[in-house]
N, C-alpha and C positions, 0 to 999 in steps of 0.2 A: 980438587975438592968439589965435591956436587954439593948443589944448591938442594934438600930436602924438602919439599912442601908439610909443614908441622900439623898442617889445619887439611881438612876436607870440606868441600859443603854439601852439604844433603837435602835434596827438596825432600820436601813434607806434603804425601798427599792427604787429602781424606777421598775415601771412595773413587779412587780416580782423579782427582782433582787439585791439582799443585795449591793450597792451600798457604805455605809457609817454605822457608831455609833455615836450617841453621850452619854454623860453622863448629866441626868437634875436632875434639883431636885424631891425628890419625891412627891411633892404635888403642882407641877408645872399645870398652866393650860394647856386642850387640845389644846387649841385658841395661844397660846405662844409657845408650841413644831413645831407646823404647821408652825409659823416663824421662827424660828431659822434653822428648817430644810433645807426650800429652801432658806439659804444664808450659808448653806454649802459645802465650797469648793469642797469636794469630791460629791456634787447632783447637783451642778451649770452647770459641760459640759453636763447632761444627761436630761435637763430641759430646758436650754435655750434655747431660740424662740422655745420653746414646748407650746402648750395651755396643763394647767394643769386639766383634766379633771374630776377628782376624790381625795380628800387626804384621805386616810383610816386610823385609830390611834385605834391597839387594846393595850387599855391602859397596859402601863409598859413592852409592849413588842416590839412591832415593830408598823413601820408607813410606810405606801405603799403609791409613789405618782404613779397615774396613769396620761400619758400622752398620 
C-alpha cells in the first residue's frame, strides 16, 4: 500500500515574486486554485486596485499572478 500525498503546495507569485503558499487538494480544479489565491491575505496588498493581467498555474507547482 502506497502512501498518497492528499495535499500539494503551491507557491503564490505576484509578478515574479513568491509572495504567499497555499496547501490544495491534489486533484483540486485549475478554475478553484485561481480563486482561493486572490482572496489570500498574504496576495491581497499586492493586487488590490491592480488590473490582473495574466493568472499563470504551472500545475502542482506555482501560480504567477501578473499585474
Amino acid at each position: 500500500e502506497k502512501i498518497i500525498d492528499e495535499e500539494i503546495k503551491i507557491m503564490i507569485q505576484v509578478n515574479g515574486k513568491v509572495r504567499s503558499e497555499i496547501n490544495v487538494p491534489i486533484d483540486i480544479p485549475e478554475k478553484k486554485i485561481k480563486e482561493m489565491v486572490q482572496q489570500d491575505s498574504n496576495v491581497i496588498p499586492w493586487i488590490i486596485n491592480k488590473e490582473i493581467k495574466r493568472i499563470i498555474y504551472i500545475p502542482g507547482r506555482v501560480i504567477n499572478i501578473v499585474v
